[in-house]
PATORPA-25605 format. One record per residue (C-alpha): y, x, z. Coordinates in nm, 3 decimals, padded with zeros to 5 digits, always signed. Last residue first. Layout:
REM residues N
yy=Y, xx=X, zz=Z;
...
//
This chain:
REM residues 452
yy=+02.179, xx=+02.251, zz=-01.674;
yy=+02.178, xx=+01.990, zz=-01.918;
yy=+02.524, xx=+01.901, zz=-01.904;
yy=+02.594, xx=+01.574, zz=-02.105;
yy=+02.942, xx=+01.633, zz=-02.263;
yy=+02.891, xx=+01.494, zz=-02.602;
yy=+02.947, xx=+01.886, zz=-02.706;
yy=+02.631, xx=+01.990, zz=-02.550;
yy=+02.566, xx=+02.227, zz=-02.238;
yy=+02.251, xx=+02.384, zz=-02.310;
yy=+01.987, xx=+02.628, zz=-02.123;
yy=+01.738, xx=+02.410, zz=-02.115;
yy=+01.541, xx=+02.437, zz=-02.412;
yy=+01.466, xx=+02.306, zz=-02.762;
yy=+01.749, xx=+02.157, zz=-02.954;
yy=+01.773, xx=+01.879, zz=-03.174;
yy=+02.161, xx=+01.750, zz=-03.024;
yy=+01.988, xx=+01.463, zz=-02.748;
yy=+01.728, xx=+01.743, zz=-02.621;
yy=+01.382, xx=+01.775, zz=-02.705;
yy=+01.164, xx=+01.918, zz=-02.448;
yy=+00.747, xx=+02.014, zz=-02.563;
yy=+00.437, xx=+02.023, zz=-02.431;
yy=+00.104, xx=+02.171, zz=-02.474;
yy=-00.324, xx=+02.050, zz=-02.393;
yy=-00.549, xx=+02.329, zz=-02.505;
yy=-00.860, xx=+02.213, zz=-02.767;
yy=-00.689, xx=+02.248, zz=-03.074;
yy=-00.336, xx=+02.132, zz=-03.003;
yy=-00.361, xx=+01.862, zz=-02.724;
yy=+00.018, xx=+01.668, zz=-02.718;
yy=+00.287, xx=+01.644, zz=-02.481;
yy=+00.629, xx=+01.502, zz=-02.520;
yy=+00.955, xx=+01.478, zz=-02.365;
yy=+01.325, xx=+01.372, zz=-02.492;
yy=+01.608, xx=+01.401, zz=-02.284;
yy=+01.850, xx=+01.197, zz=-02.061;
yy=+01.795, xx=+01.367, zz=-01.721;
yy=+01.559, xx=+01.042, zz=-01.626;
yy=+01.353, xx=+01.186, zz=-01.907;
yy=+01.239, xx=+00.988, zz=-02.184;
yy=+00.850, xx=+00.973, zz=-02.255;
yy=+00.600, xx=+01.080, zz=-02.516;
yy=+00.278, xx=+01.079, zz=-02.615;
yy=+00.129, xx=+01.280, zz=-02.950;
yy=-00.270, xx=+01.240, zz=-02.954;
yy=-00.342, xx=+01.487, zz=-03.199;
yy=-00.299, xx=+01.847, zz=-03.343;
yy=-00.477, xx=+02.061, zz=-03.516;
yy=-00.403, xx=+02.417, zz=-03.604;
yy=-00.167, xx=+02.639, zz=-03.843;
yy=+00.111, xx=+02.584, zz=-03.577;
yy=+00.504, xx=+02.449, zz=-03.532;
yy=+00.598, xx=+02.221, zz=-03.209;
yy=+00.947, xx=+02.059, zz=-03.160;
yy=+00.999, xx=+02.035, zz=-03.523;
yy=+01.367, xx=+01.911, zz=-03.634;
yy=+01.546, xx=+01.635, zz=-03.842;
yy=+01.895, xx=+01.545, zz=-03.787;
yy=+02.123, xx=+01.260, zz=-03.781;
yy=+01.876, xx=+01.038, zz=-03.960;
yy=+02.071, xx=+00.686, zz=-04.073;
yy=+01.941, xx=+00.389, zz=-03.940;
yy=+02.304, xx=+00.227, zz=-03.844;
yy=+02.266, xx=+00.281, zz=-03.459;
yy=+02.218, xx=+00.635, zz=-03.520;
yy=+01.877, xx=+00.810, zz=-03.586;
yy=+01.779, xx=+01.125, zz=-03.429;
yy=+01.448, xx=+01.273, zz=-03.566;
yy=+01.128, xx=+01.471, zz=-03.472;
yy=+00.837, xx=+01.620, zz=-03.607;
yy=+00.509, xx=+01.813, zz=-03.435;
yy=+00.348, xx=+02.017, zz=-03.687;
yy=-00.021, xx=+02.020, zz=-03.880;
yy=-00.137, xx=+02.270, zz=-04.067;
yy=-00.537, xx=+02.318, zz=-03.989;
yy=-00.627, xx=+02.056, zz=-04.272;
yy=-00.354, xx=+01.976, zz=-04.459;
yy=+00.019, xx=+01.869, zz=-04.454;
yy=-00.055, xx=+01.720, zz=-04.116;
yy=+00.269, xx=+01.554, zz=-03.939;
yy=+00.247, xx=+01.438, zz=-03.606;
yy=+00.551, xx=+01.167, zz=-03.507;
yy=+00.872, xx=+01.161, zz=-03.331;
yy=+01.130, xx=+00.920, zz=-03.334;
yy=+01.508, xx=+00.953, zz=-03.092;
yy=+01.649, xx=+00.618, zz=-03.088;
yy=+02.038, xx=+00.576, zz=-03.039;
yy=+02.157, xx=+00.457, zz=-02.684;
yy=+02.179, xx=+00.785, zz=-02.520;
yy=+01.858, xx=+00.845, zz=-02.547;
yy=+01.593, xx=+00.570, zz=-02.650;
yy=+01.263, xx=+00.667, zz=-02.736;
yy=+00.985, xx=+00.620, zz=-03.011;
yy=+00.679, xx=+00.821, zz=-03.110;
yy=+00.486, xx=+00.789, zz=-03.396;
yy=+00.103, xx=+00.896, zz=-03.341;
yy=+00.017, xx=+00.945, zz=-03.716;
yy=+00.179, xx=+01.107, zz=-04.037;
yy=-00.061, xx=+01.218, zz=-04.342;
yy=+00.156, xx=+01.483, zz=-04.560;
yy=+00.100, xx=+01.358, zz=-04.905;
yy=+00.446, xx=+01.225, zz=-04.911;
yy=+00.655, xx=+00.935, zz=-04.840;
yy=+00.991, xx=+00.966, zz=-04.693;
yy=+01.076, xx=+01.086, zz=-04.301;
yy=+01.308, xx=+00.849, zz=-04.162;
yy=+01.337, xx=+00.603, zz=-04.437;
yy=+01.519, xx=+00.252, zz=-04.320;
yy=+01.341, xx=-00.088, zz=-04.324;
yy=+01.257, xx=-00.289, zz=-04.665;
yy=+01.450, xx=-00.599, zz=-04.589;
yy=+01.742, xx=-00.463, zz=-04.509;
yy=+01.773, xx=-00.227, zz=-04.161;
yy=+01.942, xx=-00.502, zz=-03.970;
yy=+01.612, xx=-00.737, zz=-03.947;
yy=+01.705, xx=-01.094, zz=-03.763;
yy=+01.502, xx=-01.097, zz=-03.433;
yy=+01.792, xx=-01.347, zz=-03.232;
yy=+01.882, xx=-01.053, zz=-02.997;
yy=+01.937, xx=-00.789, zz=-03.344;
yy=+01.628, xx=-00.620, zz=-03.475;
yy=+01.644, xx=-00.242, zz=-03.585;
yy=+01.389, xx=-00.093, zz=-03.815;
yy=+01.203, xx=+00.213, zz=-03.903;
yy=+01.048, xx=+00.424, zz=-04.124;
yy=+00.821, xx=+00.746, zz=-04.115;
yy=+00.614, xx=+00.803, zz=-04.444;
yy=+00.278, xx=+00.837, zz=-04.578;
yy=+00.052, xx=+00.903, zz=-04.889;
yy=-00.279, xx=+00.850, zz=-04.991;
yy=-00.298, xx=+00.443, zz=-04.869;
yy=-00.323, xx=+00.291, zz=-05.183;
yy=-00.072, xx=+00.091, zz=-05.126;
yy=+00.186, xx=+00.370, zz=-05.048;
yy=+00.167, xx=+00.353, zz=-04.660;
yy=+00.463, xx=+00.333, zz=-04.401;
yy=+00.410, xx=+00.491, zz=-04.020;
yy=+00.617, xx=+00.285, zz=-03.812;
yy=+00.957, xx=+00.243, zz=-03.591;
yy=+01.121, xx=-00.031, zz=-03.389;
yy=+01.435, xx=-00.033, zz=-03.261;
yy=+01.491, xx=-00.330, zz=-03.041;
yy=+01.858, xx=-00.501, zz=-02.984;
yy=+01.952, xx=-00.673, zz=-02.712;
yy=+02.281, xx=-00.504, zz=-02.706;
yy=+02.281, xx=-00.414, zz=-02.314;
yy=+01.860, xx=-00.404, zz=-02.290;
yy=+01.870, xx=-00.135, zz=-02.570;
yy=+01.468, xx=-00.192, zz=-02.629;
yy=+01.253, xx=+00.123, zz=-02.774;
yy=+00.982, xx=-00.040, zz=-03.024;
yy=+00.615, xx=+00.137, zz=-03.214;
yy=+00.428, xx=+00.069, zz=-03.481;
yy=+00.119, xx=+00.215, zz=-03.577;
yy=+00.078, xx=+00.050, zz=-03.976;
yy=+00.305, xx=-00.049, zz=-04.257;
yy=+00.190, xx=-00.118, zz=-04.613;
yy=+00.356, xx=-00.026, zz=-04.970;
yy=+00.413, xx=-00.272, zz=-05.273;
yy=+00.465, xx=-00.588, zz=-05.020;
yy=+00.828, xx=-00.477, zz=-04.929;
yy=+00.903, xx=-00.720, zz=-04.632;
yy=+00.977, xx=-00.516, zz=-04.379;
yy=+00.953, xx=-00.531, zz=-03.979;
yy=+00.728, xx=-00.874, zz=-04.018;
yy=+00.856, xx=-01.125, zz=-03.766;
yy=+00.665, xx=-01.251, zz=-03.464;
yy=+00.318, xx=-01.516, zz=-03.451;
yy=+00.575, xx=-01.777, zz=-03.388;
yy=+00.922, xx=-01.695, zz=-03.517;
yy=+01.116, xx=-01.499, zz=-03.241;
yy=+01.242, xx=-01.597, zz=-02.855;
yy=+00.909, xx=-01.685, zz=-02.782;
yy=+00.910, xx=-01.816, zz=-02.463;
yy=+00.696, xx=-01.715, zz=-02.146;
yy=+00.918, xx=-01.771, zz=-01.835;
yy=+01.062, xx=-01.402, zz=-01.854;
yy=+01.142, xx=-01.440, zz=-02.210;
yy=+00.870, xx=-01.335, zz=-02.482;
yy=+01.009, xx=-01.060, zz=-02.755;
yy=+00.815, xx=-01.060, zz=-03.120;
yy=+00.764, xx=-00.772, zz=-03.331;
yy=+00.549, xx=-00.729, zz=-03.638;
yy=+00.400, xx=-00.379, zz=-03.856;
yy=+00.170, xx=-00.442, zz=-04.174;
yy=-00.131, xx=-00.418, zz=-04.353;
yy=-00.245, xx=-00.725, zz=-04.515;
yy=-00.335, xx=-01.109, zz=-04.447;
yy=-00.438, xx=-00.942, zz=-04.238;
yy=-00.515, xx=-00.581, zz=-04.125;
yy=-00.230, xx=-00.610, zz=-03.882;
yy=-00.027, xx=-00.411, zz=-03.706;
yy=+00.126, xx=-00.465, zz=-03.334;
yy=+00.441, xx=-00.466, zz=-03.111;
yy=+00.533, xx=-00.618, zz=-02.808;
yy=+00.882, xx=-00.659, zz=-02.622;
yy=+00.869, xx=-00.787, zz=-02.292;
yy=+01.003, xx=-01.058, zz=-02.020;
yy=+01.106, xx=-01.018, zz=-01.698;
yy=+01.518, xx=-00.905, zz=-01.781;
yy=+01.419, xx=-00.532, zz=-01.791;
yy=+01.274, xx=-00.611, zz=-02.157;
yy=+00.993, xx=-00.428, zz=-02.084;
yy=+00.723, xx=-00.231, zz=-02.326;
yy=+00.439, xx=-00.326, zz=-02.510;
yy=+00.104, xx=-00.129, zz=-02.577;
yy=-00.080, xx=-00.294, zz=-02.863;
yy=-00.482, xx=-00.249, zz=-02.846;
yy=-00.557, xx=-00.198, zz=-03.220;
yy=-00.913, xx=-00.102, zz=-03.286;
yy=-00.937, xx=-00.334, zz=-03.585;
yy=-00.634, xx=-00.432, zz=-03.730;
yy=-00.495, xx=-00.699, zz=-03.582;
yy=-00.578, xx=-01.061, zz=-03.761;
yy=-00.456, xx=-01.298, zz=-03.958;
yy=-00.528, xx=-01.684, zz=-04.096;
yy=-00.525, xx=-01.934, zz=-03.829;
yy=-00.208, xx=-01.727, zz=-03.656;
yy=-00.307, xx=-01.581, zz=-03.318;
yy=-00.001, xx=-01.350, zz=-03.234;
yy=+00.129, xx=-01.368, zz=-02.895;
yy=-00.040, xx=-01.656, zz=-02.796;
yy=+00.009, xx=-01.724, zz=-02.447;
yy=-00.275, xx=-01.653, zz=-02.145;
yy=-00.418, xx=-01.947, zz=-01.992;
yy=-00.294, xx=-02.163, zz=-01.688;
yy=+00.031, xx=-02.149, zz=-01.793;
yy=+00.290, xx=-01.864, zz=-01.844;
yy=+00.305, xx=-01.757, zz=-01.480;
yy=-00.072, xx=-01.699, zz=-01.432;
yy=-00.190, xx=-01.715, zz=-01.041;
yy=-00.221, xx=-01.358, zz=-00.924;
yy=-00.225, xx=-01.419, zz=-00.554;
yy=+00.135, xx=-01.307, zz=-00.420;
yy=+00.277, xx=-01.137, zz=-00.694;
yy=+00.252, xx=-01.375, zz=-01.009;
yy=+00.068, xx=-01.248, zz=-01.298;
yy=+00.273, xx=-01.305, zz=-01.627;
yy=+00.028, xx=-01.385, zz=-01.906;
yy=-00.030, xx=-01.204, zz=-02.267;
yy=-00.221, xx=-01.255, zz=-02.597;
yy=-00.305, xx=-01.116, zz=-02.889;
yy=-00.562, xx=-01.229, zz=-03.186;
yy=-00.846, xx=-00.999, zz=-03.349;
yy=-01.042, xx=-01.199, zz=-03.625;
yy=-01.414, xx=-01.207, zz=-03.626;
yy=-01.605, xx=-00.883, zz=-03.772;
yy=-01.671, xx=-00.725, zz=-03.449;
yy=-01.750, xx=-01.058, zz=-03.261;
yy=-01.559, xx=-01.288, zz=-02.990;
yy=-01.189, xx=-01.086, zz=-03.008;
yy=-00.927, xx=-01.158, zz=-02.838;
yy=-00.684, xx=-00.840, zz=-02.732;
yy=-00.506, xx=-00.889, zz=-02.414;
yy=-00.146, xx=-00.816, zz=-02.270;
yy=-00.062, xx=-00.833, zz=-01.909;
yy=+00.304, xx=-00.883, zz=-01.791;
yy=+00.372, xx=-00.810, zz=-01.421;
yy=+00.534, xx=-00.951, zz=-01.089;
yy=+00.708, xx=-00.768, zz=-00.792;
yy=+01.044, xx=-00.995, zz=-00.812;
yy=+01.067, xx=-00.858, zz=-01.192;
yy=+00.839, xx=-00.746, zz=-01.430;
yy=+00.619, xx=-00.436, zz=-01.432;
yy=+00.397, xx=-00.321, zz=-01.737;
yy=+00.028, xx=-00.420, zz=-01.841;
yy=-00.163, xx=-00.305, zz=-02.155;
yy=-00.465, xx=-00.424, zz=-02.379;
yy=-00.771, xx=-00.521, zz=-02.211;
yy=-01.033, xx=-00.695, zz=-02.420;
yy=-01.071, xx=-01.056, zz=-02.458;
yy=-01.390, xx=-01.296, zz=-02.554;
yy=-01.349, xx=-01.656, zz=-02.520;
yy=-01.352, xx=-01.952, zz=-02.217;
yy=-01.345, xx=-01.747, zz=-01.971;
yy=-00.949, xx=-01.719, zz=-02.068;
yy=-00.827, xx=-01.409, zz=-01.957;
yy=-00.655, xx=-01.324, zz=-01.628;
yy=-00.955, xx=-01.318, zz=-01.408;
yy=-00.872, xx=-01.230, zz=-01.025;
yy=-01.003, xx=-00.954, zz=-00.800;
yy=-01.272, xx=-00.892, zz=-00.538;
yy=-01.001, xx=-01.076, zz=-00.321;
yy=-00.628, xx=-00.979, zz=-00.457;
yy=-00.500, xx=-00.788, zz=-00.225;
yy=-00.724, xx=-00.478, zz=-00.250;
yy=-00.619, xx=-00.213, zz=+00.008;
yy=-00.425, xx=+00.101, zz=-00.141;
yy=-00.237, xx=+00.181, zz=+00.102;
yy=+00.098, xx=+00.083, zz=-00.090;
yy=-00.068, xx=-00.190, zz=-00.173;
yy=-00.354, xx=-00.311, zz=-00.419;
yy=-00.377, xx=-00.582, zz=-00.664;
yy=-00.658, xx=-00.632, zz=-00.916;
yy=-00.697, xx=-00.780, zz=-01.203;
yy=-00.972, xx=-00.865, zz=-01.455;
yy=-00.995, xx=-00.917, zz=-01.868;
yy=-01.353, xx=-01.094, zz=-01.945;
yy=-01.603, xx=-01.027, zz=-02.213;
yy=-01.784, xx=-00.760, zz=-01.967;
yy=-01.558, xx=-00.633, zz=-01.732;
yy=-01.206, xx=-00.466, zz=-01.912;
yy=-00.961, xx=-00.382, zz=-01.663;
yy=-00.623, xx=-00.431, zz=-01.502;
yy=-00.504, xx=-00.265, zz=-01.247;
yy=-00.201, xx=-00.408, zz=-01.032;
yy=+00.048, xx=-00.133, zz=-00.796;
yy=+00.254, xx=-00.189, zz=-00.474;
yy=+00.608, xx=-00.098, zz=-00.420;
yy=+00.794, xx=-00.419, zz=-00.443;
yy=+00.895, xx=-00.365, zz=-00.806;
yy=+00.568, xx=-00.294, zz=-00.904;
yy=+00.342, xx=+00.000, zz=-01.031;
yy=+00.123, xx=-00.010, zz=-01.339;
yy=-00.237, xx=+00.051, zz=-01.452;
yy=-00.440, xx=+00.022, zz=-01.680;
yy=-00.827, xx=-00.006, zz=-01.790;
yy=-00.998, xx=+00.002, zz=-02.082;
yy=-01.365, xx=-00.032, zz=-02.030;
yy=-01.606, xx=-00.170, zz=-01.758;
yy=-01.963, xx=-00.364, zz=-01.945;
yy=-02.131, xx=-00.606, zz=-01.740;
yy=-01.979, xx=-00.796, zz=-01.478;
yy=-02.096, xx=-00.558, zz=-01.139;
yy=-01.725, xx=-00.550, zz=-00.957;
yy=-01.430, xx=-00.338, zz=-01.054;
yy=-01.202, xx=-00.232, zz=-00.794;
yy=-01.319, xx=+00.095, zz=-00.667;
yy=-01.050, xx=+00.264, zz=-00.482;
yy=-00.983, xx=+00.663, zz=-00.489;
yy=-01.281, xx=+00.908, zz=-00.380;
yy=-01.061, xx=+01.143, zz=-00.216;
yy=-00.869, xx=+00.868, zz=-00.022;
yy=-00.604, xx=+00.692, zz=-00.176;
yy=-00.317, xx=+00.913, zz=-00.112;
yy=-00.501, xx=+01.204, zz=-00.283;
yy=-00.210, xx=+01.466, zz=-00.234;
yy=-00.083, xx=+01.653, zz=-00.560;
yy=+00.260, xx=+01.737, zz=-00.318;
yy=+00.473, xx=+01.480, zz=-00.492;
yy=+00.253, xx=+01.248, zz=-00.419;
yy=-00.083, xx=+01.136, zz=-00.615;
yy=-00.213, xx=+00.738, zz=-00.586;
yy=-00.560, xx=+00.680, zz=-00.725;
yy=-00.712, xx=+00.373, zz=-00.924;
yy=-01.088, xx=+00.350, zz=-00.986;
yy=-01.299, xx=+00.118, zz=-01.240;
yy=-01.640, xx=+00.173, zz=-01.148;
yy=-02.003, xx=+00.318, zz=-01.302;
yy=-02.219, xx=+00.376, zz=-01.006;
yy=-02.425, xx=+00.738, zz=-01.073;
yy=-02.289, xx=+00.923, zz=-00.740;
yy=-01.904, xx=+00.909, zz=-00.888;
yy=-01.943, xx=+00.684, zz=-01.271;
yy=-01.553, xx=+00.630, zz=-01.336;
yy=-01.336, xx=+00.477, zz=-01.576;
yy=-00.979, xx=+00.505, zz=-01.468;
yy=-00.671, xx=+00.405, zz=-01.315;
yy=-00.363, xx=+00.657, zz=-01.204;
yy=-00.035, xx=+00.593, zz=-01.010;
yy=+00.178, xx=+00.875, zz=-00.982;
yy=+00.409, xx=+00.831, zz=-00.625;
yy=+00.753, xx=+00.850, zz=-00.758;
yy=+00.866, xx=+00.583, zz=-00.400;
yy=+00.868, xx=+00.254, zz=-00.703;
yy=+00.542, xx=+00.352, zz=-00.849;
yy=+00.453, xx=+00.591, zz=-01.140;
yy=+00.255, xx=+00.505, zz=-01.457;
yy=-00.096, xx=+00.639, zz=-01.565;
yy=-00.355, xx=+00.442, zz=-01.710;
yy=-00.754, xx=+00.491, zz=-01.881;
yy=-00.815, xx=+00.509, zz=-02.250;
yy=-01.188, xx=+00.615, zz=-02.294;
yy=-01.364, xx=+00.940, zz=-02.318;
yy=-01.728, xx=+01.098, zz=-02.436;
yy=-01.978, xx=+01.253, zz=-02.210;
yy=-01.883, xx=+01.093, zz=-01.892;
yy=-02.004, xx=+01.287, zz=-01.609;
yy=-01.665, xx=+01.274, zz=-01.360;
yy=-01.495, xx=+01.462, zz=-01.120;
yy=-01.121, xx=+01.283, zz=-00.995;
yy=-00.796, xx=+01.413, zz=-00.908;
yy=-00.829, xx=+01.769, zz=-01.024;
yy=-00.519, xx=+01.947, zz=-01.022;
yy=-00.309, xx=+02.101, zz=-01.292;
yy=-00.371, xx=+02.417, zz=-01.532;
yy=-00.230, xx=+02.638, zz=-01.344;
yy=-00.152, xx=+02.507, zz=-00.961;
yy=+00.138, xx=+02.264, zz=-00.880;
yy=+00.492, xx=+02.238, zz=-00.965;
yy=+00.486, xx=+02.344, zz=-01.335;
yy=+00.866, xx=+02.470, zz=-01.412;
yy=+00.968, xx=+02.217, zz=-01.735;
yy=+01.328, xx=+02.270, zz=-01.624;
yy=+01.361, xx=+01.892, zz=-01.503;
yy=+01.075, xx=+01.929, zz=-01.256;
yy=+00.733, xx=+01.937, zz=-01.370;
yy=+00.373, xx=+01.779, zz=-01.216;
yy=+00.018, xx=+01.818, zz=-01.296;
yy=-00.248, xx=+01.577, zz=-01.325;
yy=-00.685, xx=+01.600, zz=-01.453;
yy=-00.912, xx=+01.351, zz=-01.462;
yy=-01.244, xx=+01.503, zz=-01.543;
yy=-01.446, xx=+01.497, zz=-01.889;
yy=-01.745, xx=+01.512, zz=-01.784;
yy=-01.847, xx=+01.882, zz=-01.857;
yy=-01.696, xx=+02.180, zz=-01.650;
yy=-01.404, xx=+02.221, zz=-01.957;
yy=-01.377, xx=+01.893, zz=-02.003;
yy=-01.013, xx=+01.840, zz=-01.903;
yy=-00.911, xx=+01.466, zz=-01.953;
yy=-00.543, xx=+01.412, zz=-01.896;
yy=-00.304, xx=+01.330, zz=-01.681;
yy=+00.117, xx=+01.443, zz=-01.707;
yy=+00.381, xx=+01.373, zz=-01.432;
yy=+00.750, xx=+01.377, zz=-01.425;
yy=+01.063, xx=+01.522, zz=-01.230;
yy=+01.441, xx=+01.442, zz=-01.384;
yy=+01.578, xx=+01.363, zz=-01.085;
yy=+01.359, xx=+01.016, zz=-01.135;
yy=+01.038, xx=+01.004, zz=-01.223;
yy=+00.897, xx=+01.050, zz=-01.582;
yy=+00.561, xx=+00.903, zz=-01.731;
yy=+00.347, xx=+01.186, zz=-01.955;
yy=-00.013, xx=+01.049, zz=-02.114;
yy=-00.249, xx=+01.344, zz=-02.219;
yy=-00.584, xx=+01.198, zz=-02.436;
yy=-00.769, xx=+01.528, zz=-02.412;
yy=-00.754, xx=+01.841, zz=-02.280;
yy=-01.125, xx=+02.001, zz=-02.447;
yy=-01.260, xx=+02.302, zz=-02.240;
yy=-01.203, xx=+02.657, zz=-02.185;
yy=-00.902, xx=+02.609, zz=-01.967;
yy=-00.528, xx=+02.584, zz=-02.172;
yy=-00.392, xx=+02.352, zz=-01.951;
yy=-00.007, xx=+02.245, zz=-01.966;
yy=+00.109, xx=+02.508, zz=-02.210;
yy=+00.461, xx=+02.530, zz=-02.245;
yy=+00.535, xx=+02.546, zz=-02.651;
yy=+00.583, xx=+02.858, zz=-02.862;
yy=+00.626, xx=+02.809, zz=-03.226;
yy=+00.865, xx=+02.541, zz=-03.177;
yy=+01.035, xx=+02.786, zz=-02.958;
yy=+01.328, xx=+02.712, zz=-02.736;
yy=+01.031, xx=+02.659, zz=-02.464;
yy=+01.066, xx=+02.417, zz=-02.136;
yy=+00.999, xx=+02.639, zz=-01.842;
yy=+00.695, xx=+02.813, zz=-01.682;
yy=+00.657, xx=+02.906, zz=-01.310;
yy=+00.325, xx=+02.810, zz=-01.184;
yy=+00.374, xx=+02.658, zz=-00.811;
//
């Protein structure tokens, strides 16, 4: 074990890896008594490997330096892959990978203890359909795990159990064969089902459309019809380009998802599908602001699922796009905008460029962070509280440098605090934020949440 703890330092976060090699792309997902799991790419022996380490509560590294390898690979650039954590706090990772030449799509389970539970090598689920990109994964109510996957200009699933043997035949299409559709995200439902979401797109300058399907547990079959639903597929709009929406639960079966669009213009929606498939918003979801002199773009939502109310927060663009802001937005259960029109300001516009926002709930009020890069080499990790009413209870940078920083993730810990983890430079760091704005550990806070 490599003892380290959560920093009180914004100028001195926990380093994950610091190897010789790029950390790239870190994604964090928390188990419960306050444990959780970080993967990244570490390319420090070429290939860009998939690397995972584990912390308890205090931020105290439970396996060796710098993590352990989980799978060696010979890519020469990267692509987004999965991590998420099944029902027993096994970490549940899928991935591109090209072991003895063959590129596959491989999901691994790691325990506690950093062991391979899926063999050494992991399971191959992908088959030979042309191009494999994009996938995800996420673990089910019942205790088993789905990947999904990009292969060729189709969107495939796969089903495996707590062994890791394939369920699901030599796996099922989700998309409609009829079209084009990329991978987007997939998250757990309820009675061992999950949500998929998609990206359409049949050309790089045609329009980009969303769409999702409920997979049911015992053989896949599509819950919302026999093709996917349109999330957002007006006759006139697309996503920006590049845009592959995460989405989060609604704990009730159905989800929250959350895009931008390059048309008609730049701008942040929401819309929230009930566990048989409804829209419970206006079709093609409901603009977060309505101010048409500045733009909106990387949204992301938290969900309070005892109000029914979704936060939602975004970088916002003067219209020529030289200077940003953080804003935000609450929706109440029917999707009516609480903020006004226009959204509240979080962080206001300035010639700082803002990017990654982060969003999560603790203790029922949203906690937002974001990157902020006043110029090249100067960029700082930034973080607010806002209360229920939009307004910023305090403002606070959980990671200060003169370098670069970039791919910000986040994820709330079961403790009731605020974690993220970033790659600054080339070394991968991370950072504690607890519910007051402090750094550390060491705290017992006024609101009576002990975080000892």
């Amino acid at each position: 074990m490599c003892q380290a703890q959560w920093s009180d330092d914004a100028f001195n976060n926990l380093i994950i890896s610091d190897r010789s090699g790029e950390q790239a792309q870190a994604k964090m997902v928390a188990a419960e008594n306050g444990f959780s799991y970080i993967s990244w790419f570490d390319n420090s022996d070429g290939g860009y490997d998939v690397y995972l380490q584990r912390l308890d509560a205090n931020g105290n590294a439970q396996w060796a330096q710098n993590g352990i390898l989980v799978a060696s690979r010979n890519f020469s650039s990267t692509q987004d892959y999965g991590l998420a954590i099944d029902a027993a706090g096994h970490a549940l990772l899928a991935f591109r990978n090209d072991r003895d030449g063959n590129e596959s799509i491989t999901g691994q389970k790691i325990n506690s203890q950093g062991g391979l539970m899926w063999g050494v090598n992991g399971v191959d689920v992908s088959g030979n359909g042309g191009i494999l990109a994009n996938p995800k994964i996420s673990g089910t109510t019942d205790g088993q795990a789905v990947i999904i996957w990009t292969e060729g200009p189709l969107v495939k699933a796969q089903r495996l159990d707590v062994d890791g043997t394939k369920l699901w035949s030599d796996g099922i299409t989700v998309s409609d064969p009829s079209s084009t559709f990329i991978s987007s995200d997939i998250q757990a439902s309820d009675q061992g089902q999950v949500i998929v979401a998609m990206v359409e797109s049949s050309g790089f300058s045609s329009p980009k459309h969303l769409f999702a399907q409920k997979l049911a547990a015992l053989d896949g079959a599509g819950l919302w019809g026999l093709n996917p639903i349109p999330v957002f597929a007006p006759a006139n709009g697309s996503l920006q380009f590049g845009n592959f929406p995460a989405f989060i639960s609604d704990s009730m079966g159905g989800a929250i998802f959350t895009w931008y669009t390059s048309s008609p213009s730049l701008n942040t929606w929401v819309q929230r599908i009930d566990t048989n498939g409804n829209e419970l918003f206006d079709t093609d979801g409901i603009e977060t602001s309505t101010n048409q002199a500045q733009l909106r773009v990387s949204p992301t939502s938290s969900f309070d699922p005892l109000t029914k109310e979704i936060y939602t927060f975004w970088v916002e663009l003067s219209n020529n796009q030289s200077q940003a802001g953080i804003y935000g937005q609450k929706f109440d259960a029917m999707g009516n905008r609480q903020w006004t029109n226009d959204g509240r300001v979080v962080a206001a516009i300035t010639s700082s460029a803002r990017s990654f926002v982060q969003n999560l709930l603790i203790n029922d009020q949203p906690m937002v962070a974001w990157i902020n890069s006043r110029s090249f080499n100067n960029d700082s990790i930034e973080a607010s509280k806002v209360n229920t009413n939009g307004e910023v209870i305090w403002q606070t940078e959980i990671g200060s440098n003169t370098s670069t920083d970039s791919r910000l993730n986040s994820v709330a810990n079961s403790q009731g605090f605020g974690m993220f983890t970033w790659t600054e430079n080339s070394d991968l760091k991370a950072q504690n934020l607890n519910p007051n704005g402090s750094l550390g550990r060491d705290l017992i806070f006024a609101d009576g949440f002990n975080q000892q």
